[in-house]
C-alpha positions in Angstrom: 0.0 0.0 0.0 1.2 3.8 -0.8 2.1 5.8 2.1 -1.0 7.1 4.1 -1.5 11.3 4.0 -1.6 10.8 7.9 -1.8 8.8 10.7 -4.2 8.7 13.5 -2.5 6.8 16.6 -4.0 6.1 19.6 -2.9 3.5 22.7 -4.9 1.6 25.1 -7.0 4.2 27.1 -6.2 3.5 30.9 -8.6 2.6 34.0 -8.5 5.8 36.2 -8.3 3.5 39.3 -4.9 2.7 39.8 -1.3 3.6 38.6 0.5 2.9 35.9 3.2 -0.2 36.1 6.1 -1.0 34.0 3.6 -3.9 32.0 1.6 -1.3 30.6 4.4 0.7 29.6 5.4 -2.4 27.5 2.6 -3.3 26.1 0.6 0.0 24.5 2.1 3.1 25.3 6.3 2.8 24.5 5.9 1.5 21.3 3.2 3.8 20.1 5.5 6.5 21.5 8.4 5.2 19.3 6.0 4.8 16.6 4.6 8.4 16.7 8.2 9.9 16.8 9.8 7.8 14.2 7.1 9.4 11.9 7.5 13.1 13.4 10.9 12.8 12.7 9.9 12.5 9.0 7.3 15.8 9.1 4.6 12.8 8.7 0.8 14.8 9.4 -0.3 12.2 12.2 -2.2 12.8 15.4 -1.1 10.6 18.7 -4.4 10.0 21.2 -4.8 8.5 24.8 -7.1 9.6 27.8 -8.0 8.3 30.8 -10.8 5.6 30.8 -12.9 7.0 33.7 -15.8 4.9 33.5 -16.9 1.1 34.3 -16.9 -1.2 37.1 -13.0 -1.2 38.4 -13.7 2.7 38.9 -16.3 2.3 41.4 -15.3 -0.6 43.1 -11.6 1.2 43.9 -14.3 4.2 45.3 -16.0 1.6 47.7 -12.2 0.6 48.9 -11.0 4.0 49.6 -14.3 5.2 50.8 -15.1 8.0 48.8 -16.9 8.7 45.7 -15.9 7.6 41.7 -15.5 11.1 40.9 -12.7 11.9 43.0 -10.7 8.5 42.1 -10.7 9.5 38.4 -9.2 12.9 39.5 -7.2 11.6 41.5 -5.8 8.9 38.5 -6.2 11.1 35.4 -3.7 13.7 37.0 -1.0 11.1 38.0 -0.9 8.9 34.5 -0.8 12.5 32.8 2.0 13.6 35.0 3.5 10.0 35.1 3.1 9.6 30.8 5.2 12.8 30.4 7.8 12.4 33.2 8.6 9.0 31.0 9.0 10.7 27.8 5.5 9.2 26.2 4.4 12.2 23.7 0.4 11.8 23.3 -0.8 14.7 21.6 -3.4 15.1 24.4 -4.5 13.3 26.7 -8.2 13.3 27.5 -10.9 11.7 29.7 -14.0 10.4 29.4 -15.7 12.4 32.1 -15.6 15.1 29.8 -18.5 16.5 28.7 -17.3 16.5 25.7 -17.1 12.8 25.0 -20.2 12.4 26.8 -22.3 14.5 24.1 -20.2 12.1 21.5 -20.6 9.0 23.0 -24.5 9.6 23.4 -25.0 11.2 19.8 -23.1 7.6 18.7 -25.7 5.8 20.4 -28.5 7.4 19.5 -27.5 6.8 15.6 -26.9 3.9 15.8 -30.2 3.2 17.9 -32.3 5.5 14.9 -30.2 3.1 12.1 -31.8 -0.4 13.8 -28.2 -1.3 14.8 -29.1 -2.8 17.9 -31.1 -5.3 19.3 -33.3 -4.8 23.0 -34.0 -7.8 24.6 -34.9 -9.1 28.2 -32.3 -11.5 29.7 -31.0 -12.7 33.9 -28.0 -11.2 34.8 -25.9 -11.6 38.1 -28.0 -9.8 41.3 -26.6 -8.9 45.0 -29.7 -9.4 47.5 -27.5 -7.9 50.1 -26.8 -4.6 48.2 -30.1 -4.5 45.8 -27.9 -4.0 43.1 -27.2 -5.5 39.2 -23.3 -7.0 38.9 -21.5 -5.3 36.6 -18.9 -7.9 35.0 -16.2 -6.6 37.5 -18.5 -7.1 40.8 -18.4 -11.1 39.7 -15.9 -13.0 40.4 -15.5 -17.1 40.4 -13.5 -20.0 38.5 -12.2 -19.4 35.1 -14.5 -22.1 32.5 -11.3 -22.6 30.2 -8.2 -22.5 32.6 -9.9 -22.8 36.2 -8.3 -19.7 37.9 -10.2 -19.2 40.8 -10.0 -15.4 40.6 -11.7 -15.0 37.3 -13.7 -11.9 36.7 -17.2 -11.6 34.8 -15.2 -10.4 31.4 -11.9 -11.5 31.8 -9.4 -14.3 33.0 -6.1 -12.4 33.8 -4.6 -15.1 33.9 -5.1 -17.0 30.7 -6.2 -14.1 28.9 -10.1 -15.4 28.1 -12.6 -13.1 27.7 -15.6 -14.6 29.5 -19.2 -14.3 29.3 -19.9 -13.8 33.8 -22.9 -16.0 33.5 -19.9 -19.0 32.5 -18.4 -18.4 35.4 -18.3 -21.4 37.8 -18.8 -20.6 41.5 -19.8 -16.9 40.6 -19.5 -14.4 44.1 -20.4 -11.4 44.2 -17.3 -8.6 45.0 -19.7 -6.3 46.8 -21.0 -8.9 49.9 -19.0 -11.5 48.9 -21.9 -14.2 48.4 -23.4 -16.1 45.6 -25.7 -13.6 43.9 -28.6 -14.8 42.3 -29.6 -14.2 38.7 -32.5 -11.8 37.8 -34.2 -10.6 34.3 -33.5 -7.1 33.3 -33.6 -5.3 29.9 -31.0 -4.0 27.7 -29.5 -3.2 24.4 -27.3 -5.5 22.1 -24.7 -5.0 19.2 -25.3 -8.2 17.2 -22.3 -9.1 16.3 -23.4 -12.3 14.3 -24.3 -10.1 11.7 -20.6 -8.5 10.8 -19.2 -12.1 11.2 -19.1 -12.3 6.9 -17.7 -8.8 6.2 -15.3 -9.1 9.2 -13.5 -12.5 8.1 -13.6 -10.8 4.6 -11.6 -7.1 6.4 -9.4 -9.0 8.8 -8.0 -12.3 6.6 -8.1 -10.8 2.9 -8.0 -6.8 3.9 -11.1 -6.0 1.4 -14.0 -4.5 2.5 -16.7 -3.1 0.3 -14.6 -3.6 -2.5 -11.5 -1.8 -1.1 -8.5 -2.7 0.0 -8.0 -1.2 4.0 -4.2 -2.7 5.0 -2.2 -5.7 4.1 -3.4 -9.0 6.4 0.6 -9.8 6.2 1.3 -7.1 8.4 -1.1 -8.0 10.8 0.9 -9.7 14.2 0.3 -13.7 14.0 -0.5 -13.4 18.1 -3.5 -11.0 16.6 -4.8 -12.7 13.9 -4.8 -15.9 16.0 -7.4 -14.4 18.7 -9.5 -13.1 16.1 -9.4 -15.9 14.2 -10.4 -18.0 17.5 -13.3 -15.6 18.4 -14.5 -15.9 14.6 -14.1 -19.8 14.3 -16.0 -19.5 17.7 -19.1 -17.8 16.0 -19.7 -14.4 16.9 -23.2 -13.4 19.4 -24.9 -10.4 19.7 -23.0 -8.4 23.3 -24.5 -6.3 25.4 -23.6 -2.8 24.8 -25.3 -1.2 27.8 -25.4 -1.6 31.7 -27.3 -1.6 34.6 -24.8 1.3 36.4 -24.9 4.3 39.1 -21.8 5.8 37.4 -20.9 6.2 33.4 -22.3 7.9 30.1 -26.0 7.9 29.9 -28.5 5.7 27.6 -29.5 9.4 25.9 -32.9 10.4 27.7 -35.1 10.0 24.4 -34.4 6.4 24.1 -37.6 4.6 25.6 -36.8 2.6 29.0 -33.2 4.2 29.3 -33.6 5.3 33.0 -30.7 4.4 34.8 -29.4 2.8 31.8 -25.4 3.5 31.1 -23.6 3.0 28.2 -20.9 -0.5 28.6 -17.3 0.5 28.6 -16.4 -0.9 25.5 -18.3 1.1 23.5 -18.1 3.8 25.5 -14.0 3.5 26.1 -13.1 3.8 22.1 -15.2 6.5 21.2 -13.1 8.6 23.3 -10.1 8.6 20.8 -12.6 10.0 18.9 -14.0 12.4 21.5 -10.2 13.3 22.4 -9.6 14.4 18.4 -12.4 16.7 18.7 -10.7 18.0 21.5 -8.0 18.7 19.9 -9.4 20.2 17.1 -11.5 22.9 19.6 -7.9 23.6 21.1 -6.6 24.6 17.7 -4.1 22.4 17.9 -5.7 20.6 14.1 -7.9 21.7 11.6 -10.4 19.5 12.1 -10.8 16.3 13.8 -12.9 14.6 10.5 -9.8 13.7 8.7 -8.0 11.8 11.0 -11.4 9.5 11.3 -13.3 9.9 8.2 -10.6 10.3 5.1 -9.7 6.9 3.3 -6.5 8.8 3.4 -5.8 8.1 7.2 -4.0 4.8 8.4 -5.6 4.2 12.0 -3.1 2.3 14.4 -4.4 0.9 17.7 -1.5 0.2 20.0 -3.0 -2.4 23.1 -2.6 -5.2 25.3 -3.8 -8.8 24.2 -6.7 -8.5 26.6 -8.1 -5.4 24.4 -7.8 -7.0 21.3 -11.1 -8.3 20.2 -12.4 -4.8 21.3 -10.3 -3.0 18.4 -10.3 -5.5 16.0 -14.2 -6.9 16.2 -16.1 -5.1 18.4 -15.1 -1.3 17.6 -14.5 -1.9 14.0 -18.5 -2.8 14.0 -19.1 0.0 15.6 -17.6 2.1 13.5 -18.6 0.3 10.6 -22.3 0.6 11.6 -21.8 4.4 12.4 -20.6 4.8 8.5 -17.9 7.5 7.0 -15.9 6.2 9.9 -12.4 5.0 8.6 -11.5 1.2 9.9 -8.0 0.4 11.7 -5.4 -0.7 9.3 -3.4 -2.3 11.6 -3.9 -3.4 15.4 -0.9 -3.9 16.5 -1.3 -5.7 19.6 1.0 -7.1 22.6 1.5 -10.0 24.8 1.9 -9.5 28.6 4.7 -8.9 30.3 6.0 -10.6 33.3 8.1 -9.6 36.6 10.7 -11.4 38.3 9.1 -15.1 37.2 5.4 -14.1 37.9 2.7 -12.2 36.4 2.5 -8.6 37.2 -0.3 -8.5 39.6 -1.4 -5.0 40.4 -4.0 -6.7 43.7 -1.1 -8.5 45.3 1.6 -5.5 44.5 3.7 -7.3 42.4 4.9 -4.1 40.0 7.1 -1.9 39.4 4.7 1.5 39.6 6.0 4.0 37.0 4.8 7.2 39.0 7.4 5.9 41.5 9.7 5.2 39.0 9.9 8.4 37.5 9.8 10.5 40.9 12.4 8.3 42.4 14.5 7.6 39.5 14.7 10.7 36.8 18.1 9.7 35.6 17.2 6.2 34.2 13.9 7.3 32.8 15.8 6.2 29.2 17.8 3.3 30.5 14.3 2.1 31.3 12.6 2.7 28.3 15.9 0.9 27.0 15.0 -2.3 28.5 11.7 -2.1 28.2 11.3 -1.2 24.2 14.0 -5.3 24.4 11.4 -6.8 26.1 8.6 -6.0 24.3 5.9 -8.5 24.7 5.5 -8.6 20.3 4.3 -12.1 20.0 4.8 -13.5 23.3 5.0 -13.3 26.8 8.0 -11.5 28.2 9.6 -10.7 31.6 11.5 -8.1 33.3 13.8 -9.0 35.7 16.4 -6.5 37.8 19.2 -8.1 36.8 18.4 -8.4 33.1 17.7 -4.6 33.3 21.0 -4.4 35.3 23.0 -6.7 32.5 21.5 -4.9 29.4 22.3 -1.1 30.8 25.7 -1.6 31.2 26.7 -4.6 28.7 24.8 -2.8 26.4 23.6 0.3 26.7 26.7 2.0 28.9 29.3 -0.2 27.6 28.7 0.4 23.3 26.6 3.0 23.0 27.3 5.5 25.9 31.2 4.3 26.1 31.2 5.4 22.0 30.1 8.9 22.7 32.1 9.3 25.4 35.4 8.2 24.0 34.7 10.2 20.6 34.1 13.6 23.1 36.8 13.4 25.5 39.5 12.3 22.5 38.6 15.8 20.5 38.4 17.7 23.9 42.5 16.3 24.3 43.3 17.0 21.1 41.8 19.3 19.7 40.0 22.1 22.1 36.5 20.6 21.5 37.2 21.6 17.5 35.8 19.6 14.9 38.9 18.2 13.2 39.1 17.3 9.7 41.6 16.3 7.1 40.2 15.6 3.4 42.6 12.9 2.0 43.1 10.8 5.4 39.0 10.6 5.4 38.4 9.7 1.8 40.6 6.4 2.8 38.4 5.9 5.3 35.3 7.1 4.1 33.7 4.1 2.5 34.6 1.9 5.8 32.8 4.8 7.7 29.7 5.0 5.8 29.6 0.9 6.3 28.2 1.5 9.7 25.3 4.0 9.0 24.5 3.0 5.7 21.7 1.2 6.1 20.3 2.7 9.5 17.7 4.7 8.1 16.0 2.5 5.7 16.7 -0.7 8.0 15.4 0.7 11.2 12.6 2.4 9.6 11.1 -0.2 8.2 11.8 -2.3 11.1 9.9 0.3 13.0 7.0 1.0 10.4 6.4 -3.1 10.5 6.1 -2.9 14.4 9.3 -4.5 15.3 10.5 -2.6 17.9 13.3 -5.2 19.4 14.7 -5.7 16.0 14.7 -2.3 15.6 16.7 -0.9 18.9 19.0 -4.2 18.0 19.8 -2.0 14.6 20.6 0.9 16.6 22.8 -0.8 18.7 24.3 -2.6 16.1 25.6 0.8 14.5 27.0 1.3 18.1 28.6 -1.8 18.1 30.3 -1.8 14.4 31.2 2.2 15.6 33.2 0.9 18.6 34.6 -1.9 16.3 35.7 1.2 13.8 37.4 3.2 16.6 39.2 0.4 18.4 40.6 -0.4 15.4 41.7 2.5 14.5 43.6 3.5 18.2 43.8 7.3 17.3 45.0 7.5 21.0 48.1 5.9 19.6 48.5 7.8 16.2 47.5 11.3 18.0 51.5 12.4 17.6 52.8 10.1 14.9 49.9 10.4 12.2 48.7 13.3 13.3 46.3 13.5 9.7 45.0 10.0 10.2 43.8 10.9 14.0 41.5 14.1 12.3 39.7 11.8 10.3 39.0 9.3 12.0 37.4 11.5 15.1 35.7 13.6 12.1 34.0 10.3 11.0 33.2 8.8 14.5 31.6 12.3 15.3 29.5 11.9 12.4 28.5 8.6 13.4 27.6 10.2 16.7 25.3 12.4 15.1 23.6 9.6 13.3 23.0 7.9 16.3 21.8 10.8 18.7 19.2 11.0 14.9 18.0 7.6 15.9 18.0 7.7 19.5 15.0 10.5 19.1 12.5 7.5 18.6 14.1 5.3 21.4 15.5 7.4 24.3 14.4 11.5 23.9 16.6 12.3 26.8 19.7 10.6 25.7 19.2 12.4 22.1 18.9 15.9 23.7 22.1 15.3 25.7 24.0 14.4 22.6 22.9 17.1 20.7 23.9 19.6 23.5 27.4 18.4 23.9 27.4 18.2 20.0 26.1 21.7 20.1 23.6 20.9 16.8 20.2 21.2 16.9 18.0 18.0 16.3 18.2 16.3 13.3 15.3 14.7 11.1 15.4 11.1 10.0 16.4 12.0 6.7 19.7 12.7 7.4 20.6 10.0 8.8 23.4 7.5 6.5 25.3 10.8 6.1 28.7 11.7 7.0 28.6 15.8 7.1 26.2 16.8 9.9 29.6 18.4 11.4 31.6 20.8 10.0 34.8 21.2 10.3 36.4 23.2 12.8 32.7 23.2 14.4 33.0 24.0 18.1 32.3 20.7 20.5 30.5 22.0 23.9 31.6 20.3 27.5 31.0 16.7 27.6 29.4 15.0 30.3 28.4 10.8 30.7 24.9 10.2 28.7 24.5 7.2 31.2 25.3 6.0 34.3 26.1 2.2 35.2 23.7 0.3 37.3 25.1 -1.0 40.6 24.7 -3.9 42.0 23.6 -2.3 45.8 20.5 -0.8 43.6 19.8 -3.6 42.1 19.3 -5.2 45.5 17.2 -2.6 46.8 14.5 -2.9 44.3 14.2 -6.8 44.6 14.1 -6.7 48.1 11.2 -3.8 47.6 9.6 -6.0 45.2 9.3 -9.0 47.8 8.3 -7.3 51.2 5.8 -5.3 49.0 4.6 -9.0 48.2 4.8 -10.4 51.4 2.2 -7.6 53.0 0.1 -8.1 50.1 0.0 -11.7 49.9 -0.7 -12.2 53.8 -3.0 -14.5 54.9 -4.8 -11.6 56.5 -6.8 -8.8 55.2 -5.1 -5.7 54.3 -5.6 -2.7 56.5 -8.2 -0.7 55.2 -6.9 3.4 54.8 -6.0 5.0 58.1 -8.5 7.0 59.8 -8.2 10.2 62.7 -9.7 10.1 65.6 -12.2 12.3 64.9 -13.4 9.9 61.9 -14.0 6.8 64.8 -15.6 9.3 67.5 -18.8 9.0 65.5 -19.5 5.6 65.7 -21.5 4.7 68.2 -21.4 0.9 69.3 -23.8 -0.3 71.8 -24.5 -3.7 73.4 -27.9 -5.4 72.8 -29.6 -9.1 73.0 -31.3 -10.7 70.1 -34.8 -11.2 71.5 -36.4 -13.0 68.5 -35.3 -13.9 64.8 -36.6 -15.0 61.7 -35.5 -16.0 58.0 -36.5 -13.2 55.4 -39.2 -14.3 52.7 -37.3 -15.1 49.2 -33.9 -14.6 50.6 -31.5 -17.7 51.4 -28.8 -15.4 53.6 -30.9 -12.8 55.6 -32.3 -13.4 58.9 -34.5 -10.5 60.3 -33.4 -9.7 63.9 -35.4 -8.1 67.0 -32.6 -6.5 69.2 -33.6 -5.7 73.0 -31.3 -1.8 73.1 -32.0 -1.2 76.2 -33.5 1.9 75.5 -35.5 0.3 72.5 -36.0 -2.6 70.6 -34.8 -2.5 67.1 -35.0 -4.7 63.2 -31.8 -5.2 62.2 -31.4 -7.2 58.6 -28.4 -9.2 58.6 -26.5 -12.2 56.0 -26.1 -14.5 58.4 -28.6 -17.4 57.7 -25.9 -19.6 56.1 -24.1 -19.5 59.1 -26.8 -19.3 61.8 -30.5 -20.8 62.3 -33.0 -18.3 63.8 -33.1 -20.7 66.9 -29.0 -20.6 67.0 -29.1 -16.7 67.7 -32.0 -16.0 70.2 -30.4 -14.6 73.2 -27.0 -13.8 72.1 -25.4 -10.6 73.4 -24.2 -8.6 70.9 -22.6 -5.3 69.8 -24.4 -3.4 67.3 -23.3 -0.1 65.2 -26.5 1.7 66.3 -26.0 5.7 64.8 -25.4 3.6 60.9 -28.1 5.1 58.6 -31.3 3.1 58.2 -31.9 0.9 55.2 -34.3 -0.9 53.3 -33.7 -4.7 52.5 -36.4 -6.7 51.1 -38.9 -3.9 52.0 -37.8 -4.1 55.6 -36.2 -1.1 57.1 -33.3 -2.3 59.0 -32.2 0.2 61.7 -28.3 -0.6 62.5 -25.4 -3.4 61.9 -24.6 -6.1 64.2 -20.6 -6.9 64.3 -19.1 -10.0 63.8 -15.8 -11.6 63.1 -14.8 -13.8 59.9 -12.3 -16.2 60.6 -9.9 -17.2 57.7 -11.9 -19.7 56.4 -14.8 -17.6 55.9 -17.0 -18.6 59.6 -18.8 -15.6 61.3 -18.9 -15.5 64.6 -20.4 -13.0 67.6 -18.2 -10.4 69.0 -20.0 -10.7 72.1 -19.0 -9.2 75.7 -17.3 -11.7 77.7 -19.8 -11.2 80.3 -23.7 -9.9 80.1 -23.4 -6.0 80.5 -26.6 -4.1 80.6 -28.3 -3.4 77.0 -27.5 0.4 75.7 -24.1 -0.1 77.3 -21.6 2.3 75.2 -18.8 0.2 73.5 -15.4 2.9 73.1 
C-alpha cells in the first residue's frame, strides 16, 4: 500500500483507578510513542491519542475501597498517569478523559445513531444480582472460576490469567465482590450489538484486507499473536453483546431512548469513542484543523496500539461500531502485545507485584531512558515477556553503557585532548576511510525504519545498537590514542567520521531514548536532526565548536539492584498475607462517630425469598430495634435467640427486602470464611456504650 497522508494513533485508554506499572508501559504506550516519533521525525501529518478511561466497574469498586466517591478517584488517577506519561517521555498529543462532557455529548449522539439506524437489538435476559446490596453485577463485581483455565479469581469479562474473555454467567462458582456471596440471577432489559451479523464482512476485512470492495491494510502485516485471537473468536461464532449496563456511574443511555432510565452505556463502547471524543478535543484547542480527517478520510492509516486483553475490542467489536456508524475510517493495523512478566510471575497490580511508574519516575529521573531501553528489548510482540532487575542491570551496562554511551564518550573526551573541542578534519586521510565509515550508518535509516514501520520494535533498537557496536569496532581499530602524535592526519579523520556517526545515532535515539538524544545534541552543540539525514557523514563541519561533555548514562550498581528486589518482595509479602489488608488510616475524629452499643437478640426469623438474611429483633435497652443481617448460612434463627451482641446503632437506616433495618450487628470472619459474635465476655446491661 502507498504511504497514508496521515496517521491517527491512539494507545490503550487506561482505567483511572490505579497507577500505571512498567507492563503497561510495554505493552501500549512505548511502542506507540516510538511509533509516533519515528514518523514526526519525517514531518509525517499524524495525530497521537490516549485519555483516561474514567468509566466502568473497576472505577467504582476502587471508590468503595478508599471510601469516597468515583469522581474523586478518576481525579485523582487522570492527573497522576498525565503527570506519570510525560515524566517517562510518552508524547500523546493530548490526553483526555471520558468524564468530559465532551465525550459524553459524542458518546450519546453515537448511540442514539446507531439506535435510529436499527443497529441494535433490546432484549430481556438474567443477569448476576446482589440481594445484600439491591444492586445488578457489573462484569467486574463477579468473580469465580475461570471455565477454560480454572483460575479461581476470574472476573465476569476476563481471566487475567489466561487471557479469556468470558461471558460472567460462564463463570463457575460466581461471588459477588460487593458482599462476597453467591448472587442470584435476575431478568433485566437491555440493548445488544449483534455481532453475528458483521461475522461475513469481518472474516472478509481481517483475513483478505477487502471491505466493500476496497482494500483497508495488508493481512501480512497484521501480528500472528493478533490474527490468531481473532481468528479463535471468529471460528467460535460471533453473538450479539451487550452494549449497555445496569450502572450508578458512566455515560448515559440518551434520555429519548424509551426505557433508558438508569441505563449506562458499557465501557467498551463507550472507552473507544473517546479517541474519537479526544480528536475533537484537539481540534476545539486549535491544535488541528479539524478532527474529521483523521477519522473519516480513506487517506488516514488508523493504528491501535494495546494489550492482548483489548484486542477483540479494536479489531471486532469497535470496527463494528464504526462500521455501523458509517464514513468512519477502519484500523489498518492493530498492533497488539502480549503481557509482560516480573521477576518469574505475572504482574499483579491486587497482590503489589509491579514496578509503579509514578514511582519510577519520581524516584529515579536519571534512568527514565535506561528504562525505556529495556523495556522497548522486552517488548511482549508475539509472546510473553519478563523483566527482571538483573536483566535490566546486564542490558544497561553490557549494552547500553558499555557500546553506545562508552562510543560517545570516548569520541568527546579524545577531540576535547586534542583538539579544544574543535571539529577536526583532514580531506585525503578521510576519503581512505570514508567508504569503511559510511559501512556502519548506511543502512540505518532504511533498515530501522522499516523495522519500525512493521512494528518490530526489538529488532529495531538491535539495529541501533548494532551501529553502536560496528562504531566501537571502527574506533578500536583505528587507536587514534596511539597515532595522535605520529599520524597526526589520520587521527583528524577518524574522530571527524566517529563524530558523524555520533550524530547519526543521537538521529535515531529520538524514537528510542528522547533524553539521551537531547544530551547528545547539547554536547554536539547541533540542533536536532530529522530522519532524513541520517546515512550521512557531514552533519559536522569542520572546525565546528564541540560543547563540555558530560556521561549520557550511568552504570547500574549492583547495591541498587538489590534494593529494588528486596522492595519488590516485602511489597509481596504484605500483600499476599493470609490476613486482610488494613483498610486506609482514619483520625480520631473519623471513629468518635461511631457509636457501638450492646444489645440481645430477642427473637429472629428468616427473610421471605432470601436464602442469607435473617430479620433480627434486638432488646437496646432503651428500644427494641430490626436489624437485617447475611447471616442465615451460618446461623438458624433458633442458634441466635439470646446472644449478646454489639451493634453499630447511629449507621443510617436501610431498606432490605422492603424491611427497614435500623443498625449493623458486628461480627468476626475467621480465615476460612465462619462468622462468629463479637460478644462481651460477660452480660453487660443493653445500651451499654462500646469505646
Amino acid at each position: 500500500m502507498n504511504i497514508p497522508k496521515r496517521y491517527t494513533i491512539t494507545s490503550a485508554l487506561p482505567y483511572a483507578n490505579g497507577p500505571i506499572h512498567i507492563g503497561h508501559l510495554a505493552g501500549a504506550y512505548l511502542p506507540a510513542d516510538i511509533y509516533a516519533r519515528y514518523l514526526r521525525l519525517q514531518n509525517r501529518d499524524l495525530v497521537f491519542i490516549c485519555g483516561s478511561d474514567e468509566h466502568g466497574a473497576p472505577i467504582t469498586l476502587r471508590a468503595k475501597q478508599e471510601g469516597v466517591s468515583p469522581q474523586e478517584i478518576v481525579d485523582k488517577y487522570h492527573i497522576q498517569m498525565k503527570e506519570t506519561f510525560e515524566k517517562f517521555g510518552i508524547s500523546f498529543d493530548i490526553f483526555h478523559r471520558t468524564s468530559a462532557p465532551l465525550h459524553h455529548e459524542t458518546a450519546q449522539e453515537f448511540f442514539l445513531d446507531l439506535y435510529k439506524k436499527g443497529a441494535f437489538i433490546e432484549k430481556e435476559t438474567e443477569q448476576f444480582y446482589d440481594e445484600e446490596f439491591q444492586q445488578f453485577l457489573a462484569d467486574r463485581y463477579i468473580k469465580g472460576v475461570c471455565p477454560k483455565c480454572q483460575n479461581p479469581d476470574a472476573y465476569g469479562d476476563q481471566c487475567e490469567k489466561c487471557g479469556s474473555t468470558i461471558n460472567a454467567l460462564d463463570l463457575k462458582e460466581p461471588i459477588s465482590v460487593l458482599s462476597g456471596k453467591t448472587p442470584v440471577l435476575k431478568k433485566t432489559t437491555h440493548w445488544y450489538l449483534p455481532l453475528d451479523r458483521d461475522e461475513a464482512w469481518l472474516k472478509d476485512w481481517i483475513f483478505k484486507g477487502i471491505l466493500d470492495g476496497k482494500e483497508q491494510h495488508d493481512p501480512k502485516l497484521w501480528k500472528k499473536n493478533v490474527m490468531g485471537q481473532v481468528g479463535s473468536w471468529l471460528q467460535d461464532g460471533l453473538q450479539a453483546r451487550a452494549i449497555t449496563r445496569d450502572l450508578s456511574w458512566g455515560v448515559d443511555v440518551p434520555a429519548e431512548i424509551p426505557n433508558s432510565e438508569n441505563k449506562k452505556l458499557y465501557v467498551w463502547l463507550d472507552a473507544p469513542i473517546g479517541y474519537i471524543s479526544a480528536t475533537k478535543q484537539l481540534a476545539l484547542d486549535g491544535k488541528i484543523e479539524n478532527w474529521e480527517k483523521y477519522w473519516q478520510d480513506e487517506e488516514t492509516a488508523l493504528i491501535h496500539f494495546i494489550g492482548k486483553d483489548n484486542i477483540v475490542f479494536h479489531t471486532i467489536i469497535f470496527p463494528s461500531i464504526l462500521k455501523a456508524k458509517g464514513s468512519y475510517i477502519l484500523p489498518s493495523n492493530v498492533p497488539g502485545n502480549e503481557f509482560m512478566n516480573l521477576e518469574g510471575d505475572k504482574i499483579s497490580t491486587s497482590r503489589n507485584w509491579a514496578i509503579w511508574v509514578h514511582e519510577l519516575v519520581e524516584e529515579h529521573p536519571s534512568k527514565i531512558d535506561a528504562f525505556r531501553f529495556v523495556l522497548c528489548a522486552n517488548i511482549p510482540e508475539t509472546k510473553d515477556s519478563e523483566f527482571t532487575w538483573t536483566d535490566f542491570q546486564a542490558r544497561v551496562n553490557n549494552e547500553l553503557v558499555a557500546a553506545f554511551g562508552n562510543f560517545v564518550n570516548r569520541i568527546m573526551v579524545l577531540n576535547h585532548k586534542y583538539y579544544n573541542g574543535l571539529v577536526p578534519y583532514h580531506e585525503e586521510e578521510f576519503l581512505k576511510i570514508k567508504e569503511e565509515c559510511f559501512d556502519i550508518v548506511k543502512d540505518a535509516k532504511q533498515k530501522i525504519g522499516s523495522l519500525i514501520e512493521n512494528y518490530k520494535f526489538r529488532e529495531a533498537l538491535d539495529a541501533f545498537m548494532q551501529v553502536a557496536r560496528d562504531a566501537n569496532k571502527f574506533l578500536t581499530s583505528k587507536e587514534p590514542w596511539k597515532t595522535a602524535k605520529t599520524k597526526p592526519e589520520e587521527t583528524q579523520a577518524v574522530l571527524y567520521a566517529s563524530l558523524q556517526i555520533v550524530a547519526n545515532l543521537a538521529t535515531i535515539t529520538q524514537v528510542f531514548m528522547p533524553n539521551a538524544a537531547k544530551s547528545i545534541f547539547n554536547i554536539l552543540g547541533i540542533d536536532a536532526l530529522q530522519w532524513e539525514d541520517i546515512s550521512r557523514l557531514d552533519l559536522l563541519t569542520p572546525g565546528h565548536q564541540l560543547k563540555e561533555n558530560h556521561l549520557i548514562f550511568e552504570k547500574i550498581e549492583d547495591d541498587f539492584v538489590q534494593a529494588q528486589i528486596e522492595k519488590l518482595h516485602s511489597t509481596k509479602k504484605i500483600e499476599t498475607s493470609k490476613y486482610p489488608k488494613m483498610k486506609e488510616e482514619i483520625q480520631f475524629d473519623d471513629f468518635a462517630k461511631i457509636d457501638i452499643r450492646i444489645g440481645t437478640i430477642v427473637a429472629a426469623k428468616k427473610v421471605e425469598k432470601a436464602d442469607k438474611l435473617l430479620e433480627l429483633s434486638v432488646d437496646m435497652g432503651f428500644e427494641t430495634r430490626t436489624i437485617i443481617s447475611g447471616i442465615a448460612l451460618h446461623f438458624s434463627p433458633e442458634e441466635v435467640v439470646g446472644k449478646q451482641v454489639q451493634v453499630l446503632v447511629n449507621l443510617a437506616p436501610r431498606k432490605m427486602r422492603g424491611v427497614e433495618s435500623q443498625g449493623m450487628i458486628l461480627f468476626a470472619e475467621d480465615l476460612e470464611g465462619k462468622l462468629h459474635f463479637v460478644s462481651p465476655q460477660s452480660g453487660l446491661e443493653n445500651g451499654s456504650s462500646v469505646s
